[in-house]
PQR file with spaces between the fields and no chain letter, atoms N, CA, C, O and H, PARSE charges and radii, in Angstrom:
ATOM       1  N    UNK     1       0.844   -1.164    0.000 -0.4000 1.5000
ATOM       2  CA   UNK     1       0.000    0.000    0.000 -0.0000 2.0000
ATOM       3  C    UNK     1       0.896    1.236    0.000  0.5500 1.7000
ATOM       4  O    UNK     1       1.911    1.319    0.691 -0.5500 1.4000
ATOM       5  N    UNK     2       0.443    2.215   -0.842 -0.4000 1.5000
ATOM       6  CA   UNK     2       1.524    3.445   -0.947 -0.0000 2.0000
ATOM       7  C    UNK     2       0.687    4.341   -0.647  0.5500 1.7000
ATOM       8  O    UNK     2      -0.520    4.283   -0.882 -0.5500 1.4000
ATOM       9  H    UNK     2      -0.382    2.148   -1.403  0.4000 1.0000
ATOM      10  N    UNK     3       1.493    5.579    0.104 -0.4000 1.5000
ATOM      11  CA   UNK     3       0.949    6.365    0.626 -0.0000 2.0000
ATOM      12  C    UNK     3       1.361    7.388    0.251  0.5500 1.7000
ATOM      13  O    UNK     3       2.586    7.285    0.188 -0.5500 1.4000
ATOM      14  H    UNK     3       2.474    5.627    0.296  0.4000 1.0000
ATOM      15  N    UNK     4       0.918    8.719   -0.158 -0.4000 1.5000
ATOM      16  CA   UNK     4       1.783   10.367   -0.427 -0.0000 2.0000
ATOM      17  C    UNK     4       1.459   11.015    0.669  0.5500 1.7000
ATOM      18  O    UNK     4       0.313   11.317    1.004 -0.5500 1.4000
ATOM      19  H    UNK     4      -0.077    8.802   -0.107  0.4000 1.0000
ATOM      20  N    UNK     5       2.437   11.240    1.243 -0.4000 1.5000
ATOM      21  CA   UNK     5       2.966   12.350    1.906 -0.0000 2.0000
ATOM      22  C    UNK     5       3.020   13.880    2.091  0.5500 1.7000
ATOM      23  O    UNK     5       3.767   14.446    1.293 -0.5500 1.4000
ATOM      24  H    UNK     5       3.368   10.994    0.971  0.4000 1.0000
ATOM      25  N    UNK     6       2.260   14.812    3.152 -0.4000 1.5000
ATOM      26  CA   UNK     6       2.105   16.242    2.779 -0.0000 2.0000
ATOM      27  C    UNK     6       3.563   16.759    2.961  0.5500 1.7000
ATOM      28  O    UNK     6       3.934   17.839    2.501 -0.5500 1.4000
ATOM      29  H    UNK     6       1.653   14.352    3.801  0.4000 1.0000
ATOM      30  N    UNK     7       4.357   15.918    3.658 -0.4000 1.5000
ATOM      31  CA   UNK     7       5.917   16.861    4.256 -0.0000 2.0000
ATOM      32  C    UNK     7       6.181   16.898    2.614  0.5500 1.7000
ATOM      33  O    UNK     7       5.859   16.234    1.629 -0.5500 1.4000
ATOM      34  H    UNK     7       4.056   15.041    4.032  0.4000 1.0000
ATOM      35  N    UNK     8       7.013   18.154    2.944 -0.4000 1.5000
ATOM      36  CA   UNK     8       8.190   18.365    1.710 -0.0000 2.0000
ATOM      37  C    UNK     8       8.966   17.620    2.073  0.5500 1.7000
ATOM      38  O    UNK     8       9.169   17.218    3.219 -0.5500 1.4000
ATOM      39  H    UNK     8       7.275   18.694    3.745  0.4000 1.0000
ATOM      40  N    UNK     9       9.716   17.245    0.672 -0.4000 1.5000
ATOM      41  CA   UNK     9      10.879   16.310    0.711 -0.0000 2.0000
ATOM      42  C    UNK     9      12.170   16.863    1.408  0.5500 1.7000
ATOM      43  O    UNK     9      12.628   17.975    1.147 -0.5500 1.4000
ATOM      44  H    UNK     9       9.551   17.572   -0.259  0.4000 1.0000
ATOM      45  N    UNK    10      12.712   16.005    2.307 -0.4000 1.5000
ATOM      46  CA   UNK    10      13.368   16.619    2.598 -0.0000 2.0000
ATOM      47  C    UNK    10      15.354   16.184    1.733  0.5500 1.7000
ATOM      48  O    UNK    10      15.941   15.152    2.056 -0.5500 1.4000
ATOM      49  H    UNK    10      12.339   15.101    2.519  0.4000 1.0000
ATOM      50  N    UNK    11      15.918   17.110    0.816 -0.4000 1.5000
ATOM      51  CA   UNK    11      16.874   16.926    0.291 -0.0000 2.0000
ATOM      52  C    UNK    11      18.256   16.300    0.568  0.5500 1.7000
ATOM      53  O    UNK    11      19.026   17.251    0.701 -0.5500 1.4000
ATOM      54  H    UNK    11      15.441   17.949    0.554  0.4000 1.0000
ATOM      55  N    UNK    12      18.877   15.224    0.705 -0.4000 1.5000
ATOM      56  CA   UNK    12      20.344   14.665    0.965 -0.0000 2.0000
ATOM      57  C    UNK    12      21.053   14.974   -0.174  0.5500 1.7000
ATOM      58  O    UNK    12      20.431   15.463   -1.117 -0.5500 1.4000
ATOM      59  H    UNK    12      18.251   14.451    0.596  0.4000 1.0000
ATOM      60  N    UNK    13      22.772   14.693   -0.307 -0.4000 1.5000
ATOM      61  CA   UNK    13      23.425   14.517   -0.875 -0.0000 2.0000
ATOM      62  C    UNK    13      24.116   13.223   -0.935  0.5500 1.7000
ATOM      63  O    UNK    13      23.756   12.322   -0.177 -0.5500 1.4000
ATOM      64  H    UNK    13      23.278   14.295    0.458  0.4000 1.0000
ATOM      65  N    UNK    14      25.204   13.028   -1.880 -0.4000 1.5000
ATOM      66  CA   UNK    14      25.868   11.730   -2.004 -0.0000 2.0000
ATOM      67  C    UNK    14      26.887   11.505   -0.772  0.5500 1.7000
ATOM      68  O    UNK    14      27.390   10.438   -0.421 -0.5500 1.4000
ATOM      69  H    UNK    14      25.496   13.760   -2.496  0.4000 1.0000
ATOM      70  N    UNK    15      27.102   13.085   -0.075 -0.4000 1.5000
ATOM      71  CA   UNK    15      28.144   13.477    1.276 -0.0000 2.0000
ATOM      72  C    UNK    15      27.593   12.729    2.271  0.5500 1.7000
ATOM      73  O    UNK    15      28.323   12.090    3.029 -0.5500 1.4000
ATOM      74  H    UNK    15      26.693   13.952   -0.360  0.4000 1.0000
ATOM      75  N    UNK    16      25.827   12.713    2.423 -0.4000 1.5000
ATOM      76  CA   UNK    16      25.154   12.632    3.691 -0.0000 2.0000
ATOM      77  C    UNK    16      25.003   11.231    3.481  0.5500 1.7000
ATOM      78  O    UNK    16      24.045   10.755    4.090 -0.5500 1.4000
ATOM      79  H    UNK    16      25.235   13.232    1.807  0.4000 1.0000
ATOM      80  N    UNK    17      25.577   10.543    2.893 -0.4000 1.5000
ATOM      81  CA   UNK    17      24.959    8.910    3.229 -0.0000 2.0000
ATOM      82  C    UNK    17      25.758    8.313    3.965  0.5500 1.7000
ATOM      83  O    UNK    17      26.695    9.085    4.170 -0.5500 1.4000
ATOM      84  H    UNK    17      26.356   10.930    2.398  0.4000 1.0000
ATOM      85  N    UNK    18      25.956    7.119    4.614 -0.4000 1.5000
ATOM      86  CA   UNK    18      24.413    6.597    4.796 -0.0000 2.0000
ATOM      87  C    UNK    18      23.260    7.400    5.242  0.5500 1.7000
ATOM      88  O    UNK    18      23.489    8.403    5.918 -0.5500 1.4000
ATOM      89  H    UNK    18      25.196    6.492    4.447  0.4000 1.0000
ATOM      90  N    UNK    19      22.154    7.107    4.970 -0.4000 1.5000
ATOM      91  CA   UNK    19      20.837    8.055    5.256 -0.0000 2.0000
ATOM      92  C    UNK    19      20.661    7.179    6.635  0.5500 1.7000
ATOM      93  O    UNK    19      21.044    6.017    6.772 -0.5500 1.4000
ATOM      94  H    UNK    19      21.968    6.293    4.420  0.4000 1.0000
ATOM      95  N    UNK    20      19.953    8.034    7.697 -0.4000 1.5000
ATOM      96  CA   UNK    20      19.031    7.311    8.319 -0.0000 2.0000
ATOM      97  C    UNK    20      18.103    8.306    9.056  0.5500 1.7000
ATOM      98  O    UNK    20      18.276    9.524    9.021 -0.5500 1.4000
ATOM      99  H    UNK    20      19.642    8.978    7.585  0.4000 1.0000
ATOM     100  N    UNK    21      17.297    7.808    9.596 -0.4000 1.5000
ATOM     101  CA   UNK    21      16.421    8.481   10.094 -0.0000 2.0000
ATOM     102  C    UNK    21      15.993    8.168   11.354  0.5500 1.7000
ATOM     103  O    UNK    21      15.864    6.944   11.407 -0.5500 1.4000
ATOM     104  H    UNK    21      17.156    6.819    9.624  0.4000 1.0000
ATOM     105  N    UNK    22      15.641    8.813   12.651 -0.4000 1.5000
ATOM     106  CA   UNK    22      15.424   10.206   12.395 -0.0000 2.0000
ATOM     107  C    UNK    22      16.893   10.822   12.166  0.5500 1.7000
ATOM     108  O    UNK    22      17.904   10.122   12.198 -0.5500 1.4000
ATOM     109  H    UNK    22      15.745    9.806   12.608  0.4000 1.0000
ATOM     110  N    UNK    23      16.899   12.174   11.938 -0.4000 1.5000
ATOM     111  CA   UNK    23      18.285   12.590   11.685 -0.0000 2.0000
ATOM     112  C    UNK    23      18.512   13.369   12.874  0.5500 1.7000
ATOM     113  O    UNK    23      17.525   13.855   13.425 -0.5500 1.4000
ATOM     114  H    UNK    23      16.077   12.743   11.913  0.4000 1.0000
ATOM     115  N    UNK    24      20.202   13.659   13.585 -0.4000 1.5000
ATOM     116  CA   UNK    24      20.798   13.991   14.060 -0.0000 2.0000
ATOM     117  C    UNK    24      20.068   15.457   14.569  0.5500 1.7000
ATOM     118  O    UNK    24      20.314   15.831   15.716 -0.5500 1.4000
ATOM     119  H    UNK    24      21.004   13.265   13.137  0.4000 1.0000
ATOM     120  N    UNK    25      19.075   16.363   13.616 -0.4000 1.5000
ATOM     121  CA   UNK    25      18.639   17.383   14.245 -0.0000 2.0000
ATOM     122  C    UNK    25      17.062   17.047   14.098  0.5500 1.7000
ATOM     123  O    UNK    25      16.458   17.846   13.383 -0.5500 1.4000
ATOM     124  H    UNK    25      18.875   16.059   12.685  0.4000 1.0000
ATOM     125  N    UNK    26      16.302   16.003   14.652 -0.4000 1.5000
ATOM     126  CA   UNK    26      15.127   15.697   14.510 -0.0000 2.0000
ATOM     127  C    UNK    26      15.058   16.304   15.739  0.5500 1.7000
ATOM     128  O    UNK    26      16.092   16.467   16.387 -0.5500 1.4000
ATOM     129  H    UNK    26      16.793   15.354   15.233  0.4000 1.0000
ATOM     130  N    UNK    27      13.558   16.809   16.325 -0.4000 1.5000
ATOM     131  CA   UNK    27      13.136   17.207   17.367 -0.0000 2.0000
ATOM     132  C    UNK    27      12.973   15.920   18.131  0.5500 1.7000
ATOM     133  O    UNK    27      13.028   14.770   17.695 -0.5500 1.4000
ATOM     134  H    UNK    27      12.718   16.677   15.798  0.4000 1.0000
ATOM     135  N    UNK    28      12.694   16.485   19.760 -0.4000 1.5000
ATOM     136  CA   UNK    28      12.446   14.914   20.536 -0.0000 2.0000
ATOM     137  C    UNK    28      11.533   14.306   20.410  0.5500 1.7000
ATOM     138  O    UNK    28      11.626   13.098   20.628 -0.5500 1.4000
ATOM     139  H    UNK    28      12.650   17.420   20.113  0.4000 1.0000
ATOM     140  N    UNK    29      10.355   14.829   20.035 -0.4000 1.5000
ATOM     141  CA   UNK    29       8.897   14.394   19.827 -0.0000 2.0000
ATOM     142  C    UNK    29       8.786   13.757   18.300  0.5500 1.7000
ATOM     143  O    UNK    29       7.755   13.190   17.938 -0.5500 1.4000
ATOM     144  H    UNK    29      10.280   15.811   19.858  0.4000 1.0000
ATOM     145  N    UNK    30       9.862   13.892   17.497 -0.4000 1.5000
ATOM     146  CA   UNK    30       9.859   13.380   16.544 -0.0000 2.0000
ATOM     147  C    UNK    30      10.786   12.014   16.402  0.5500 1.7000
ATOM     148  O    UNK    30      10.851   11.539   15.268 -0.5500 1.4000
ATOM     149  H    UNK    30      10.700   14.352   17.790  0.4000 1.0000
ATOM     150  N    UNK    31      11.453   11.399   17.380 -0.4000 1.5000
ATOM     151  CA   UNK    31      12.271   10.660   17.676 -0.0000 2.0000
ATOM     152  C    UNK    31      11.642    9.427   17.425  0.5500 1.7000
ATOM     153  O    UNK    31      10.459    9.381   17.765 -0.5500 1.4000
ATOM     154  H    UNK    31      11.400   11.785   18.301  0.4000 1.0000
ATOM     155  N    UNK    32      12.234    8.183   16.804 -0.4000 1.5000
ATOM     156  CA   UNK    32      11.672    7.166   16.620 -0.0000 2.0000
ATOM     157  C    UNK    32      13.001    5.984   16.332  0.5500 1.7000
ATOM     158  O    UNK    32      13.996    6.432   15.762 -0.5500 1.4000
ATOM     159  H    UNK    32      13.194    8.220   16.528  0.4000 1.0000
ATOM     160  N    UNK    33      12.993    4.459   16.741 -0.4000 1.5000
ATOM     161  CA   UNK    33      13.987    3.811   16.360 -0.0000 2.0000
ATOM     162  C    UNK    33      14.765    4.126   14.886  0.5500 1.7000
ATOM     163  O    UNK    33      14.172    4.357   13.833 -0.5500 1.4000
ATOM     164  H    UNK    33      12.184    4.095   17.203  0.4000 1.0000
ATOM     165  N    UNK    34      16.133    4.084   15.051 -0.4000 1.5000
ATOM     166  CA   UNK    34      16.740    4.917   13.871 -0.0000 2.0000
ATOM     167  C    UNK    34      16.646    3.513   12.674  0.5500 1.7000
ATOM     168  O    UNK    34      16.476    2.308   12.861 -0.5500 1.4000
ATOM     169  H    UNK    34      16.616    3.897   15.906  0.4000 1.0000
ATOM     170  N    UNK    35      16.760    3.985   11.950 -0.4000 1.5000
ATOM     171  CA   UNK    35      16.602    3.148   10.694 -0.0000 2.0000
ATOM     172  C    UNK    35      17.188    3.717    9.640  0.5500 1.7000
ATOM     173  O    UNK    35      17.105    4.921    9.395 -0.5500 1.4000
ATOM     174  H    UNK    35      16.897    4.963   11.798  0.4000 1.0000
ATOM     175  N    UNK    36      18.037    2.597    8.713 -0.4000 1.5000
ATOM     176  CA   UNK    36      19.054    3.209    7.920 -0.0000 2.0000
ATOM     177  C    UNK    36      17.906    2.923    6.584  0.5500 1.7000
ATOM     178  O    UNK    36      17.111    1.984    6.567 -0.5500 1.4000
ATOM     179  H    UNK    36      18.105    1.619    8.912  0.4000 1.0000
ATOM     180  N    UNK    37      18.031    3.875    5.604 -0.4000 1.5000
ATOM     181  CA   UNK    37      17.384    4.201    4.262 -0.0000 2.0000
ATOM     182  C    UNK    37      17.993    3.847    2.654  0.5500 1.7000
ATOM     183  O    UNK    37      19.056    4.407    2.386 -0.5500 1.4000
ATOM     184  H    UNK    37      18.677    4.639    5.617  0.4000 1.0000
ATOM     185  N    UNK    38      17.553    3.198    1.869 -0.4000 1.5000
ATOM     186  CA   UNK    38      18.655    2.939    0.757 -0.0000 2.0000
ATOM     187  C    UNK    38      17.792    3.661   -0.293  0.5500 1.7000
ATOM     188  O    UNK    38      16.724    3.340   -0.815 -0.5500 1.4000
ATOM     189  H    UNK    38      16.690    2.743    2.087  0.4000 1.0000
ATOM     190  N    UNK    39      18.650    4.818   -0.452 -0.4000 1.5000
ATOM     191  CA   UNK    39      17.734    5.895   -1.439 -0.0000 2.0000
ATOM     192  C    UNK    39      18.341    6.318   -2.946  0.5500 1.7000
ATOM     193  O    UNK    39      17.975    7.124   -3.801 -0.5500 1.4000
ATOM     194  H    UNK    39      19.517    5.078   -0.028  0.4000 1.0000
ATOM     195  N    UNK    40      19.629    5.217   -2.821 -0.4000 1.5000
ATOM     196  CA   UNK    40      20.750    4.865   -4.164 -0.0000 2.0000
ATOM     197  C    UNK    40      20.429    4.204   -4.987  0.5500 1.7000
ATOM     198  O    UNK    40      21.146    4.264   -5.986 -0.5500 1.4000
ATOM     199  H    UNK    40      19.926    4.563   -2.126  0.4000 1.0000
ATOM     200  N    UNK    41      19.241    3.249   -5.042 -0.4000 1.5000
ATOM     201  CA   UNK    41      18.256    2.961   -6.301 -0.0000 2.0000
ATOM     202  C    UNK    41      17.306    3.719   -6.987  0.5500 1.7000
ATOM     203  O    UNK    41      17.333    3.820   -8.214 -0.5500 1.4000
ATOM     204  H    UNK    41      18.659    3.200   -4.231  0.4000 1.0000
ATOM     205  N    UNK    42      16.359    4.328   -6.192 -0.4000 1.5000
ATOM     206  CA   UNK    42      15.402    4.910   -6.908 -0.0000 2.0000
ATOM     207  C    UNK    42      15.583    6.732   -6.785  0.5500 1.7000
ATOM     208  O    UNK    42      15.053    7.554   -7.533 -0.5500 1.4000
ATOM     209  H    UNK    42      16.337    4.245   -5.196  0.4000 1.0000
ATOM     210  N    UNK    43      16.466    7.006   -5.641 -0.4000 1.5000
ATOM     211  CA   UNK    43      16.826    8.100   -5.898 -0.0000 2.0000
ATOM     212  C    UNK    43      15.806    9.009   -4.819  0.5500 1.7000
ATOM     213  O    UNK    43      15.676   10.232   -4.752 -0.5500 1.4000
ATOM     214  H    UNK    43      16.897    6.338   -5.034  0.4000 1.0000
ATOM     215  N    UNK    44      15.243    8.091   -4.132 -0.4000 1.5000
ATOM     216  CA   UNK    44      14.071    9.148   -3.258 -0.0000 2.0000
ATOM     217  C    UNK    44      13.215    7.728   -2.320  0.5500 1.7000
ATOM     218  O    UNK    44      12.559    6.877   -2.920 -0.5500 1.4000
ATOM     219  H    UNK    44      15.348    7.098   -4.186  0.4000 1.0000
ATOM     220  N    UNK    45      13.384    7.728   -0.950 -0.4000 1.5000
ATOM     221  CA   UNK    45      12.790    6.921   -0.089 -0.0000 2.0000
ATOM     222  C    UNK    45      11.690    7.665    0.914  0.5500 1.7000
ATOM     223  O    UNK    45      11.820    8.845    1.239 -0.5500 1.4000
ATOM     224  H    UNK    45      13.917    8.420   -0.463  0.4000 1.0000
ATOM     225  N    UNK    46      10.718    6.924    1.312 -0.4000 1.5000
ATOM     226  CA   UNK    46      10.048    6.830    2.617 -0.0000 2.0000
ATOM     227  C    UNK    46       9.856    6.416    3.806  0.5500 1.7000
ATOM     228  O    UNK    46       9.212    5.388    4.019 -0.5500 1.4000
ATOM     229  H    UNK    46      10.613    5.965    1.048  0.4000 1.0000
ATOM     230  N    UNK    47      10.519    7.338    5.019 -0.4000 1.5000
ATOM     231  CA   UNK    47      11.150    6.525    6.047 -0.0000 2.0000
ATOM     232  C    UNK    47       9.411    5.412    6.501  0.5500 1.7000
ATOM     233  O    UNK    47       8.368    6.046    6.658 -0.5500 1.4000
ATOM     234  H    UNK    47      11.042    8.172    4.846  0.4000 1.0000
ATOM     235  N    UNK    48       9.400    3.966    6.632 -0.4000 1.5000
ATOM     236  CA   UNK    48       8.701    3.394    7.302 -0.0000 2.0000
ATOM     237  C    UNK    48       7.723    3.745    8.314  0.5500 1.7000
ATOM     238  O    UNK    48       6.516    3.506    8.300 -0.5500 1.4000
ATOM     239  H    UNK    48      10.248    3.451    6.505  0.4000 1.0000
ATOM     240  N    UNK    49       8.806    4.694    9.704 -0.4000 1.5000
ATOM     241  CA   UNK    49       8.045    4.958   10.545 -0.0000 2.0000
ATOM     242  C    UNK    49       7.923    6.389   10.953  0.5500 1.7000
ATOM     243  O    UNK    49       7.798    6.691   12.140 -0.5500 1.4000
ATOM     244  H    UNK    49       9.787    4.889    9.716  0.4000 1.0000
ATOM     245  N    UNK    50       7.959    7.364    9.906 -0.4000 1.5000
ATOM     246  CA   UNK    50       7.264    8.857   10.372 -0.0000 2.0000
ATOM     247  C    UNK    50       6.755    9.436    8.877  0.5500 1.7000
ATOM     248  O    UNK    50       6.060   10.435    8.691 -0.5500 1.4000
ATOM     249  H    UNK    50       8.061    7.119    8.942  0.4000 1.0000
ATOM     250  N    UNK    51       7.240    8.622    7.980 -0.4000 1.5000
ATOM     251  CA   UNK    51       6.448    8.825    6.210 -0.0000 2.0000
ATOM     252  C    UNK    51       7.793   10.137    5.479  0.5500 1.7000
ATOM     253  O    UNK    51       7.928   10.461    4.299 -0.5500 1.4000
ATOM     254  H    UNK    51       7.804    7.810    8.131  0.4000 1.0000
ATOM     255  N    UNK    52       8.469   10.554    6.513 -0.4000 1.5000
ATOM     256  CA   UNK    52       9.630   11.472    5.910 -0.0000 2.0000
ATOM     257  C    UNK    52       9.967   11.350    4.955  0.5500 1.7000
ATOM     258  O    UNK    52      10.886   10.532    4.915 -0.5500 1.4000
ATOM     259  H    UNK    52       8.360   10.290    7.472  0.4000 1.0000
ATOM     260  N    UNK    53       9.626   11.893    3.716 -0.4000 1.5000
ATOM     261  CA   UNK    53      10.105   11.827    2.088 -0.0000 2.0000
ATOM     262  C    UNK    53      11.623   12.508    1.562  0.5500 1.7000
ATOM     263  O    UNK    53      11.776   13.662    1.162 -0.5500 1.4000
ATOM     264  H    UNK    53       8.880   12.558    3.748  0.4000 1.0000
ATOM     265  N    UNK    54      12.411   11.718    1.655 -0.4000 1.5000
ATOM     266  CA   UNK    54      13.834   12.024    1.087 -0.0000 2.0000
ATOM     267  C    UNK    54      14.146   11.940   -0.128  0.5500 1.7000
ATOM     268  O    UNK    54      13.393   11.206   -0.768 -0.5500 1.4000
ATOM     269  H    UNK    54      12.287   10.780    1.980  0.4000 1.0000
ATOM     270  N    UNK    55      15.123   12.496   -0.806 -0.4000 1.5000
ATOM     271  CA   UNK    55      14.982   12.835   -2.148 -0.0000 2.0000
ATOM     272  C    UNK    55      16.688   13.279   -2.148  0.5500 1.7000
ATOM     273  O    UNK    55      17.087   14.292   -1.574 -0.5500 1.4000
ATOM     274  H    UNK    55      15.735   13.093   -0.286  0.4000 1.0000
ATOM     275  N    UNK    56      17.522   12.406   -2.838 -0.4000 1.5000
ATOM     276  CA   UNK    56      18.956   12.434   -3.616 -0.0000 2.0000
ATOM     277  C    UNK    56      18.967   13.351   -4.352  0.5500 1.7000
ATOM     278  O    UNK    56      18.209   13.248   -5.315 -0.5500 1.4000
ATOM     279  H    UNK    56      17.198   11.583   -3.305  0.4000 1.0000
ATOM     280  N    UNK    57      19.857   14.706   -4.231 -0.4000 1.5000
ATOM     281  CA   UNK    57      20.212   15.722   -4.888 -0.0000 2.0000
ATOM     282  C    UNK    57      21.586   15.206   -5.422  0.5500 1.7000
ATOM     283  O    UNK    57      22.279   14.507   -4.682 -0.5500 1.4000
ATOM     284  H    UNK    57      20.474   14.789   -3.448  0.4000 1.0000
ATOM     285  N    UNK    58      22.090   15.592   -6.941 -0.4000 1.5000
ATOM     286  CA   UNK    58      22.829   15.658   -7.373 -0.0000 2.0000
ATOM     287  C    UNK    58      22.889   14.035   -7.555  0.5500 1.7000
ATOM     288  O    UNK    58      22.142   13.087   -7.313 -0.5500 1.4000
ATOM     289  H    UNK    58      21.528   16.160   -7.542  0.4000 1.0000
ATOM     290  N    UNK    59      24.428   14.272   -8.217 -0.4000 1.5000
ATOM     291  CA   UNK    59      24.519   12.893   -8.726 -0.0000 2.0000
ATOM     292  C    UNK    59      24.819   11.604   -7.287  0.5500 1.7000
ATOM     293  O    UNK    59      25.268   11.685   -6.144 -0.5500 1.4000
ATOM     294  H    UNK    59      25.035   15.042   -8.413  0.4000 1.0000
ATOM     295  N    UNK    60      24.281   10.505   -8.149 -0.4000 1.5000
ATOM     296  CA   UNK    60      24.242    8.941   -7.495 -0.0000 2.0000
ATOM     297  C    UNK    60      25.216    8.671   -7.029  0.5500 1.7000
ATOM     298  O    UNK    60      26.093    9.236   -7.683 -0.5500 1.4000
ATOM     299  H    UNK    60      23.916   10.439   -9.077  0.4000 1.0000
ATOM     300  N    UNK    61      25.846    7.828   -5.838 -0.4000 1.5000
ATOM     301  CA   UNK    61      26.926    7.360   -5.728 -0.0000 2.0000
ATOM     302  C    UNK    61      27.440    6.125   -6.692  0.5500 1.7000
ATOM     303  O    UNK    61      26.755    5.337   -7.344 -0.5500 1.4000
ATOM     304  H    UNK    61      25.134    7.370   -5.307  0.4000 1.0000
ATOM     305  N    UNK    62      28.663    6.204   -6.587 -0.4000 1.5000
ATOM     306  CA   UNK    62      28.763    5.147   -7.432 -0.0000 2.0000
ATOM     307  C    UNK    62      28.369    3.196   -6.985  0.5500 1.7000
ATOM     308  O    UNK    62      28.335    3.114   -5.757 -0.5500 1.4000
ATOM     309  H    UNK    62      29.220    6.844   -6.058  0.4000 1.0000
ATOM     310  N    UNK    63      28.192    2.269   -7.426 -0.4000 1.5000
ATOM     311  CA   UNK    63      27.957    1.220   -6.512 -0.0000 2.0000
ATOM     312  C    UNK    63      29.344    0.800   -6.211  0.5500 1.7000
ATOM     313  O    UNK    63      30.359    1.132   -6.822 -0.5500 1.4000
ATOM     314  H    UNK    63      28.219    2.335   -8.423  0.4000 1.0000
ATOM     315  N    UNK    64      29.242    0.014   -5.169 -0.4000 1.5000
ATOM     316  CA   UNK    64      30.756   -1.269   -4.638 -0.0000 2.0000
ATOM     317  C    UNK    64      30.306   -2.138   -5.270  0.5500 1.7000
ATOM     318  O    UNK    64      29.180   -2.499   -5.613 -0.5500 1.4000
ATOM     319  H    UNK    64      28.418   -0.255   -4.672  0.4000 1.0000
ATOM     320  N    UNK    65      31.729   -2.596   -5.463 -0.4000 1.5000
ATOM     321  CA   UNK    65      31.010   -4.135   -5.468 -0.0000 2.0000
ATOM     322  C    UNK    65      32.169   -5.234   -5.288  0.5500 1.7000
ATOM     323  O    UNK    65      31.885   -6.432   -5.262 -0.5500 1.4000
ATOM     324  H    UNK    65      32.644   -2.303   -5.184  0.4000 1.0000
């Protein structure tokens, strides 16, 4: 089931990964088990548990492998 989201997206770079959420300046009331995000496929994730819409600025990282 997919859901849209009223938050604006909020923007990362290829600097800020790993993603996770909540982030480092989340409020306390917004605090929730942290959870890491893989937003290097499609370029834009939805955290599970607060619906936070992230969105990859600039270019992709490259993959490992």
């Amino acid at each position: 089931m997919s859901q849209k989201t009223l938050q604006n997206p909020i923007e990362v770079t290829a600097q800020e990964l790993p993603l996770h959420c909540p982030g480092k300046d989340a409020p306390l009331w917004a605090r929730h088990p942290r959870v890491y995000l893989d937003i290097t496929h499609s370029g834009e994730v939805v955290c599970p548990y607060c619906s936070a819409h992230y969105v990859l600025r600039g270019e992709r990282p490259k993959a490992h492998h």
